[in-house]
N, C-alpha and C positions, 0 to 999 in steps of 0.2 A: 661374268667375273666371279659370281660366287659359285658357281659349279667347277671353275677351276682350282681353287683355296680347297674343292672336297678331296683330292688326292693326298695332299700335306698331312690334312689333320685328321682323315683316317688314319694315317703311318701313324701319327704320332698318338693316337687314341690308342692303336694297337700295342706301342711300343710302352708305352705307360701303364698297360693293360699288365701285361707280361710279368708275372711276379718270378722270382727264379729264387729258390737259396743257393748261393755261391761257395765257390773256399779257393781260397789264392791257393796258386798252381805251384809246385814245386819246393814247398815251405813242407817239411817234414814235422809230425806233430811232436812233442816233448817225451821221451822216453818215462814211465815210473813214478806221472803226476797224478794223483788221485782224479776222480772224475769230472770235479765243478770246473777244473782247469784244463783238461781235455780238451780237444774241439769238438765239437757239436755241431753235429750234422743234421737239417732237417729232413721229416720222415717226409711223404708222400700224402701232398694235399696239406701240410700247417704250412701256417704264416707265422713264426714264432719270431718276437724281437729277445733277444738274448742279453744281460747285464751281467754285467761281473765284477765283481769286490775283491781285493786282496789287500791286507794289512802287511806291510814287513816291516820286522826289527832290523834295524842297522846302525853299526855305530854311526854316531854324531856328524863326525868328519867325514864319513862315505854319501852321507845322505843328498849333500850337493854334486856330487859328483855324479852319483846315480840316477839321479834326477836327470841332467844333462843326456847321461847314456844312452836312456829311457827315449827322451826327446829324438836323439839323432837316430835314435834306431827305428822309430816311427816316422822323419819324415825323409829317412831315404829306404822309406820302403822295404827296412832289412828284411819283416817277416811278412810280406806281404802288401798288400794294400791298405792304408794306413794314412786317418785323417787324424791330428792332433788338434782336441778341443778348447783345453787349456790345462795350466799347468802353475802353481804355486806353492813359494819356499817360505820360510820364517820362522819367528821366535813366537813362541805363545806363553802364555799365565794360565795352565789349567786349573792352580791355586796361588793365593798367594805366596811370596816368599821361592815359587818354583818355575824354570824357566827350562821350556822344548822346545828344544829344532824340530822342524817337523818337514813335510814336503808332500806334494798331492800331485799325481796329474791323472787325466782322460781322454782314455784315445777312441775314435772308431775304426775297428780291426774287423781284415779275414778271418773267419774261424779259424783258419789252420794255423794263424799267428798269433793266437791267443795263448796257449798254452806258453810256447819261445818267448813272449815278450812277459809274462809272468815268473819263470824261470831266471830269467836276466834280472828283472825289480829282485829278485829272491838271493842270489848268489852273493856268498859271503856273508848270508845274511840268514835270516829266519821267518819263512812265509806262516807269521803268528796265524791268522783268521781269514777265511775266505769263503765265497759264497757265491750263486749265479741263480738269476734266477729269470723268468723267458714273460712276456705280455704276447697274450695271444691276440693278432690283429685280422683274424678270419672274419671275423664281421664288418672293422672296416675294412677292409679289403672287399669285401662285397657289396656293401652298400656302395663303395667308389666306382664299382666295376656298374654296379646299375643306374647311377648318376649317367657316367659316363657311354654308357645305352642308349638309353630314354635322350637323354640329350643328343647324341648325332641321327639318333631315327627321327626324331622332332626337326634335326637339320635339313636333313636328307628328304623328307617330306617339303618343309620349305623350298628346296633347292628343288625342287620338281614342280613345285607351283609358277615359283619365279617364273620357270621357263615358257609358261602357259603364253600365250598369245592374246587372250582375249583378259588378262589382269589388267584391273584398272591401277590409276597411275597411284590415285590415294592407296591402293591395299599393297601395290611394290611398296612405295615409301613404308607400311606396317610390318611388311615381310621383311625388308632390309635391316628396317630395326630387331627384329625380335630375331632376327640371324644373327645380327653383332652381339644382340644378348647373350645366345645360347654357346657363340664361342670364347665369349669370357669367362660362361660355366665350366665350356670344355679346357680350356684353361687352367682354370681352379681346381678341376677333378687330375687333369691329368699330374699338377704338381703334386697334389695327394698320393697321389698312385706313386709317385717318382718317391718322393717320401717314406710311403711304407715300403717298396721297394727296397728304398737304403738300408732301414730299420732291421726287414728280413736277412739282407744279403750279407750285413756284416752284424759284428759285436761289439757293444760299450765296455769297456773296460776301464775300471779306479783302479790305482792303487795309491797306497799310501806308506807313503817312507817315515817312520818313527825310531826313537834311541829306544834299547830296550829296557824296560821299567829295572834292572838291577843301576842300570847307567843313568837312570832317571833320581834313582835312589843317591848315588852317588856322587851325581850334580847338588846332589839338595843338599850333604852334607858339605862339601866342598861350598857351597853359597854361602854356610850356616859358621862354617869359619874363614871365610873370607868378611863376614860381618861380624866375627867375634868382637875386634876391634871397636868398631863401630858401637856395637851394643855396650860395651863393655865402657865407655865414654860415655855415653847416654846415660847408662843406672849410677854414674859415676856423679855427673851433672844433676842431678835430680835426688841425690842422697845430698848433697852440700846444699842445695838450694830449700833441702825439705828443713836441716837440720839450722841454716839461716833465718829460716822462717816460724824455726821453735825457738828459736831463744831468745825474743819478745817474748812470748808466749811464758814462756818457762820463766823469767826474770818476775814474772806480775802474780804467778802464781808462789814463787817463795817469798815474794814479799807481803801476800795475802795470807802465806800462814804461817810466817814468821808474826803479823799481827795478832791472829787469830790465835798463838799461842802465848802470846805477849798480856793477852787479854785474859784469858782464863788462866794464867797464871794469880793476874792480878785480883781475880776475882773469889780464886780459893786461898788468899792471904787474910783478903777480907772475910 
């Protein structure tokens, strides 16, 4: 039984083995975008995971919409092959008194649709900040790859004992078990490999949908007199309460030196 299971999880040792860098096929790169947006192709022999950053400006009102485009463009696969991570909209406080639209999402992309789907976040818009930058995984990738060795030679050995004839019954039952061990390893290494695999073959990409800081500015004054009102009430409420509040105050003090002159008055007669 266990020399038949050895054909399966060879293929699939092999197939987990197999590191490739990919680029979806027929997605043309973006004409005129400097190079952190580029596709990036790896060289001969790395294992590079690829990240990418891009900030854009956009008005307020585009940034839901964009978001959305964003979305539908990655999961029908416009520029290629394309996982969406996640994706998030809303209103923040980066200070008080001040309120942004803002919008986030992260995709895992083809190289070759890295560039197009950064282009599209961009359009009508202004790609402020952007950046890439790569983790090299040549070491794990290697130590997976000799995980994944040592453990089907350690199998393959078993599986040649088992077959012996003259194994006693206690050392099958030890051989059985340390077999189920070594393919839960193989298991474990191969989803590694599958993993860095993904990591290699495509690219992470952010971006991030923001109003441009003039619009920013703009909002803040538009807020500043939408609360005029408001404000203008308050110091309103708080002058009448201040000046309620002095005049006890102020009644005890003229009658203190209305005495107090009453007094030396009387005193320089005498």
């Amino acid at each position: 039984m266990r020399a038949v299971l050895m054909p399966g999880l060879r293929a699939g040792l092999l197939a987990a083995v197999v590191v490739v860098a990919g680029c979806a096929k027929g997605v043309p790169p973006a004409a005129g975008l400097p190079a952190p947006m580029a596709a990036i192709k790896q060289g001969k022999d790395q294992f590079l995971a690829y990240e990418h950053e891009a900030r854009v400006e956009l008005e307020g009102s585009r940034i839901g919409p964009r978001l959305q485009a964003l979305a539908e463009a990655c999961q029908k696969a416009r520029f290629g092959d394309c996982t969406l991570l996640d994706m998030n909209e809303g209103d923040y406080t980066p200070r008080p008194g001040t309120v942004r639209h803002e919008a986030q999402i992260r995709v895992r992309l083809a190289p070759a649709g890295v560039a197009p789907f950064i282009a599209l976040a961009g359009s009508d818009g202004r790609i402020a900040n952007r950046s890439t930058q790569a983790e090299d995984l040549a070491v794990a990738v290697a130590d997976t790859r000799r995980t994944q060795d040592r453990l089907q030679r350690e199998y393959e050995k078993l599986s040649a004992l088992q077959q012996r004839a003259d194994v006693k019954v206690a050392d099958l039952l030890a051989i059985s078990q340390r077999m189920s061990e070594i393919e839960s390893g193989l298991e474990a290494a191969n989803r590694d490999a599958a993993q860095q695999r993904r990591r290699i073959d495509t690219q992470l990409v952010t971006v991030k949908l923001e109003p441009p800081s003039a619009e920013s500015g703009r909002s803040e004054i538009g807020e500043a007199l939408r609360d005029f009102s408001g404000v203008f009430t308050t110091s309103v409420a708080f002058v009448i309460r201040a000046v309620a509040a002095l005049i006890p105050v102020g009644g005890v003090l003229a009658l203190l030196g209305w005495g107090a002159r009453a007094l030396w008055r009387r005193r320089r007669r005498a």
